[in-house]
N, CA and C atoms as an extended XYZ file, in Angstrom:
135
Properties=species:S:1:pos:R:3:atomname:S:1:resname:S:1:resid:I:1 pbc="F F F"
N         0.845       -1.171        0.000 N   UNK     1
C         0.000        0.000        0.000 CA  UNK     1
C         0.891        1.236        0.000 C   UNK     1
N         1.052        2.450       -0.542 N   UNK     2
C         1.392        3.207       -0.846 CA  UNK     2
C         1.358        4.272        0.292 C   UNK     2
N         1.833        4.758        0.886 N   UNK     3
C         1.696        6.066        1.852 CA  UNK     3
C         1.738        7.507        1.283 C   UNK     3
N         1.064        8.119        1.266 N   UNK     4
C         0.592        9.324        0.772 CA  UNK     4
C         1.334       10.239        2.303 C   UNK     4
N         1.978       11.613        1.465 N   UNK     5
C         2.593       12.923        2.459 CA  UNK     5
C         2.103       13.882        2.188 C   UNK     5
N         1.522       14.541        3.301 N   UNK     6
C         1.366       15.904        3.182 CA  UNK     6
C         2.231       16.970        2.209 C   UNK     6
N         1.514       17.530        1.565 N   UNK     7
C         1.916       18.953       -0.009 CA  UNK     7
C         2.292       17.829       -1.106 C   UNK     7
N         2.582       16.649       -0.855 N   UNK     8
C         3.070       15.434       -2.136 CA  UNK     8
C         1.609       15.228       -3.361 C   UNK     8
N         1.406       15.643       -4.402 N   UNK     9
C         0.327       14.950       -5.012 CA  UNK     9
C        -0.127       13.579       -4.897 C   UNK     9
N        -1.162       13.655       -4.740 N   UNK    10
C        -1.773       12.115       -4.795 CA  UNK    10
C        -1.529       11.557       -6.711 C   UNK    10
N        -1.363        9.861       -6.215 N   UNK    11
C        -0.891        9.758       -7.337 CA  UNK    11
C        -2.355        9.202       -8.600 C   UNK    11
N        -1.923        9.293       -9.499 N   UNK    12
C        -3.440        8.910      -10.138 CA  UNK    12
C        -3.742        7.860       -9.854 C   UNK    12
N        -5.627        7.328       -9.602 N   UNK    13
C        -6.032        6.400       -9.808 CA  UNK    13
C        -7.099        6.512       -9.875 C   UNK    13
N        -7.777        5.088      -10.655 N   UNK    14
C        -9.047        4.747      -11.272 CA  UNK    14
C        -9.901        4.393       -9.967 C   UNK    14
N       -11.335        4.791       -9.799 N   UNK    15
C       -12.295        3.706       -8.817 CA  UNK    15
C       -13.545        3.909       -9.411 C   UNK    15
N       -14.849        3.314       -8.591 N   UNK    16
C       -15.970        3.301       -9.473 CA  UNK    16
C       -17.366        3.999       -8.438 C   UNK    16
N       -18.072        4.569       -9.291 N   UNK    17
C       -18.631        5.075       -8.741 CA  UNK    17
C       -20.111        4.586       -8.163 C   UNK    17
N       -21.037        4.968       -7.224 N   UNK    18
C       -21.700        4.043       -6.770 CA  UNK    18
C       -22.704        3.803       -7.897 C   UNK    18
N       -22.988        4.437       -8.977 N   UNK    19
C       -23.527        4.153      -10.140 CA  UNK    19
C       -23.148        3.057      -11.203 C   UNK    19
N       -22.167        3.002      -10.612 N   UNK    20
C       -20.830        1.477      -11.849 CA  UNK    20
C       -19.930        2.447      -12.387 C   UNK    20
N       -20.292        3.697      -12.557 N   UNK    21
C       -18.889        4.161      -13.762 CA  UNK    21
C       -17.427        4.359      -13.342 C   UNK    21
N       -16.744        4.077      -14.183 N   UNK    22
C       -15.201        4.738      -13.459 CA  UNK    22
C       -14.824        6.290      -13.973 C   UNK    22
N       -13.995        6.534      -12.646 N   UNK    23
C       -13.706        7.939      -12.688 CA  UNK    23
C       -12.043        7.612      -12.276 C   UNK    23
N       -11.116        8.706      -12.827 N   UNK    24
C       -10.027        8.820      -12.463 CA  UNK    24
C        -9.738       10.162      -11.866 C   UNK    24
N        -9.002       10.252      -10.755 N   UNK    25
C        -8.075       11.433      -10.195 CA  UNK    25
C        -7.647       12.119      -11.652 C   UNK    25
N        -6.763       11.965      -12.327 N   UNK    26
C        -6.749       12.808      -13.388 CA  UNK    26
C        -7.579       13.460      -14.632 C   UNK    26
N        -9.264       13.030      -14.467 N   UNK    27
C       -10.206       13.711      -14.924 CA  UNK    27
C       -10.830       14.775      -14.419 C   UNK    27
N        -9.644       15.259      -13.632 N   UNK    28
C       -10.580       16.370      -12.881 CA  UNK    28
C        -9.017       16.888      -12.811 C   UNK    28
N        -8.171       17.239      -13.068 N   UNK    29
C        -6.907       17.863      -13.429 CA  UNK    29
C        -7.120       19.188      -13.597 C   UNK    29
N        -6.612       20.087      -12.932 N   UNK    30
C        -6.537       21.465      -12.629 CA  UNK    30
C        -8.083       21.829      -12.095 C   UNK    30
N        -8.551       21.275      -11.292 N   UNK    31
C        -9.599       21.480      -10.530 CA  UNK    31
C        -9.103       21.263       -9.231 C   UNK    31
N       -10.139       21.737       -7.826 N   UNK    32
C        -9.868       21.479       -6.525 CA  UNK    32
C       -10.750       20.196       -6.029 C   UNK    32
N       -10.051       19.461       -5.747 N   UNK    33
C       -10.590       17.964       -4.994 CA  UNK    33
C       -10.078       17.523       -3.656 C   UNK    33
N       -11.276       17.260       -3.349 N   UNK    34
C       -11.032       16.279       -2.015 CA  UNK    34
C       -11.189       15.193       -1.832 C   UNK    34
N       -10.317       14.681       -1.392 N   UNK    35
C       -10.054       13.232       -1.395 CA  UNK    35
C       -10.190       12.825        0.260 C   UNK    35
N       -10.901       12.068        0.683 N   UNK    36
C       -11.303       11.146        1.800 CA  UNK    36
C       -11.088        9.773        2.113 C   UNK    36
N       -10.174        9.876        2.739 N   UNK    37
C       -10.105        7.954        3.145 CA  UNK    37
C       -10.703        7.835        4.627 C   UNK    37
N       -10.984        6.677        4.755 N   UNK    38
C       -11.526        6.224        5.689 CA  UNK    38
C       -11.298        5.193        5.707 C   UNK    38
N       -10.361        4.855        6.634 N   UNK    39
C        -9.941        3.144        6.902 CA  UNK    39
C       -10.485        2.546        7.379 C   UNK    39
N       -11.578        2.718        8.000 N   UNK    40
C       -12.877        1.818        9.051 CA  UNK    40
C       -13.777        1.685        8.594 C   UNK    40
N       -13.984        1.835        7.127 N   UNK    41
C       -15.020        1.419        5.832 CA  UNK    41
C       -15.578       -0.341        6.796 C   UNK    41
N       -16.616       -0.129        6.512 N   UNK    42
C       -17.300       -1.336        6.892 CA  UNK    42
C       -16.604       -2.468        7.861 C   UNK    42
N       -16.440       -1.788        8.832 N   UNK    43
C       -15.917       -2.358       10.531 CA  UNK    43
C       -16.829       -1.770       11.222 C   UNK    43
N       -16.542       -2.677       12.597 N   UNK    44
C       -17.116       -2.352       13.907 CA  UNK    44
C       -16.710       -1.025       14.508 C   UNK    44
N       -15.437       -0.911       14.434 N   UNK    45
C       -14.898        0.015       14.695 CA  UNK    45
C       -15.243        1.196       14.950 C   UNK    45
């Protein structure tokens, strides 16, 4: 798994959306995005 740093760009990648489609980080290139992880995705936790 890759570790992501603070001011470092995130690097591109593909995922899908809850509709089925895929979207990439670099389709939205020179726009402002936020990106959210959440590591306790479907846990008790």
């Amino acid at each position: 798994m890759a570790q992501l740093t603070t001011g470092v760009a995130a690097p591109d990648f593909a995922a899908m959306t809850d509709s089925g489609d895929s979207v990439k980080l670099s389709d939205y290139q020179g726009q402002k995005v936020v990106l959210y992880f959440y590591p306790k995705d479907d846990t008790p936790g």
